[in-house]
C-alpha positions in Angstrom: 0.0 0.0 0.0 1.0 3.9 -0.5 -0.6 6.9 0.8 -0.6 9.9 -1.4 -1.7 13.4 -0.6 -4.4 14.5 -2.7 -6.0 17.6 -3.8 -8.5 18.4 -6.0 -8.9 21.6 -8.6 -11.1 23.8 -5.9 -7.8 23.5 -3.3 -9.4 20.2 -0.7 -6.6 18.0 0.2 -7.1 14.8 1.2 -5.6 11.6 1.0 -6.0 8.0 -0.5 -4.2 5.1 -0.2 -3.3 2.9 -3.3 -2.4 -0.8 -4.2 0.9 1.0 -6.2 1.5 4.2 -8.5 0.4 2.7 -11.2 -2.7 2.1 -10.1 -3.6 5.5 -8.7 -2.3 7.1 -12.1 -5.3 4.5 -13.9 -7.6 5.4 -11.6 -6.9 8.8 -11.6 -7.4 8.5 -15.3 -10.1 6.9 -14.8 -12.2 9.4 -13.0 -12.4 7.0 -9.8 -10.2 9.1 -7.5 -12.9 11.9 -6.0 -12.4 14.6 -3.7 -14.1 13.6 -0.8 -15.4 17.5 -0.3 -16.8 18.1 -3.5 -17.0 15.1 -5.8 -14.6 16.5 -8.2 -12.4 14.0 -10.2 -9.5 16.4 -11.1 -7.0 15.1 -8.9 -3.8 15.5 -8.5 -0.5 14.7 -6.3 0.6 17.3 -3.6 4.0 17.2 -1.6 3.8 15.4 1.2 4.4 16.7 4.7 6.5 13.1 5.6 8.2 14.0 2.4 9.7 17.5 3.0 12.3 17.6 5.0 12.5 20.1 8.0 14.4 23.5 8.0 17.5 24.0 9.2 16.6 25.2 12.8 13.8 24.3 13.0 12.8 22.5 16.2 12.0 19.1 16.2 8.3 17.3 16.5 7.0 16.7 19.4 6.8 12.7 19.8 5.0 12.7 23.4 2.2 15.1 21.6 0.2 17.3 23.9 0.8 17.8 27.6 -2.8 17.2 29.9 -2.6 21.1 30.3 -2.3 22.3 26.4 -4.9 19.3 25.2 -7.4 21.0 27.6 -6.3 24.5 25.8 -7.1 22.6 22.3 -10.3 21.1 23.6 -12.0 24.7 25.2 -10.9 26.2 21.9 -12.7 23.7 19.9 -15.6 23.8 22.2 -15.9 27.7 22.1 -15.7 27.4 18.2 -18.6 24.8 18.1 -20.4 27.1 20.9 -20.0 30.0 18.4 -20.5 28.4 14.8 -23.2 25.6 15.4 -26.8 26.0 16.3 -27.4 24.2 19.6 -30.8 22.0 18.6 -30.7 20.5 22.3 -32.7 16.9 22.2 -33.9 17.6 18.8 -30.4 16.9 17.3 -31.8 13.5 15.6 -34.7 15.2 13.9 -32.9 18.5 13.0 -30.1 16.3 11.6 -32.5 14.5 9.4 -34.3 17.5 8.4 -31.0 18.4 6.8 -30.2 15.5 5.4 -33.4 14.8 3.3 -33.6 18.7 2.5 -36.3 19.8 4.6 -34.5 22.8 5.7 -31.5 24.3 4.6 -27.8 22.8 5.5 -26.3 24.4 9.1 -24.2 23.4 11.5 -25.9 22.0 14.6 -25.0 20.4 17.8 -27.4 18.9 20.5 -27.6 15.4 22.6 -29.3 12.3 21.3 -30.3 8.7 22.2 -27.9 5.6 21.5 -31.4 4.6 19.8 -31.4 8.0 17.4 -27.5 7.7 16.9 -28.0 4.5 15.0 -31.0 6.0 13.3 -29.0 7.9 11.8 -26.3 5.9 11.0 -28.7 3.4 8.9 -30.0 7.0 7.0 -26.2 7.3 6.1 -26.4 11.0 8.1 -22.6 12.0 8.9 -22.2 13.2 12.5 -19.7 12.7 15.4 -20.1 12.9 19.4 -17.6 14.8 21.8 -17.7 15.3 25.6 -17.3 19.0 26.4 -14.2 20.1 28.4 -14.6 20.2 31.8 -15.1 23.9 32.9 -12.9 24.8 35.5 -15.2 27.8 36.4 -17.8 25.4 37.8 -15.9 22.0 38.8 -14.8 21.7 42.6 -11.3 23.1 43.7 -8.7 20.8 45.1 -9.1 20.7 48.7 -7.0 22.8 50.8 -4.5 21.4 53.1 -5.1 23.8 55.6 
């Protein structure tokens, strides 16, 4: 297998793995290779970021990832942009996203809760959505005990 990064004529990168070079070139040919985004079959290959190598002076990656303190920076970020960007349907998230879906009301970003039982109602309606727990808000969660 060989992983190439993709990206289409309107600028969507994306990747897709491939059996060799030769056979993403026919199937590129071919129309079969399709930007994910927006359908379109002109495809092409883009540099890879494993492929480039880093500049001189730059610092190294980071192979531990994300301390505890700057993943909960990362997660109240994404939270606040959700917050700000998606309209909060509450329990109705199953119906709204439906709604959607079929075309009963215009595309929007929403968030809300559902049921496991509406979750995979959705799922066999081939609707696209994923679940995350909020951040805990260290405004409102208990302090560490004192030890006074």
């Amino acid at each position: 297998m060989i992983v190439y990064d993709l990206q289409c004529r309107y600028e969507h990168r994306f990747e897709g793995w491939f059996e060799d070079a030769t056979t993403f070139e026919r199937q590129r040919k071919q129309g079969l290779v399709a930007c994910p985004v927006c359908n379109d079959t002109e495809v092409n290959r883009i540099p890879s970021t494993f492929a480039i190598k880093g500049l001189k002076g730059a610092p190294p990656p980071n192979p531990k990832g994300l301390s505890e303190a700057e993943a909960a920076v990362v997660a109240r970020a994404v939270m606040q942009f959700v917050e700000s960007n998606f309209d909060n349907v509450g329990t109705d998230f199953a119906k709204e996203a439906l709604k959607i879906h079929y075309g009963v009301t215009g595309p929007r970003n929403i968030r809300g809760v559902s049921t496991t039982q509406e979750e995979e109602t959705l799922r066999q309606e081939g609707v696209e959505f994923f679940k995350f727990s909020p951040p805990d808000d260290p405004s409102t969660s208990n302090p560490p005990p004192s030890d006074a």
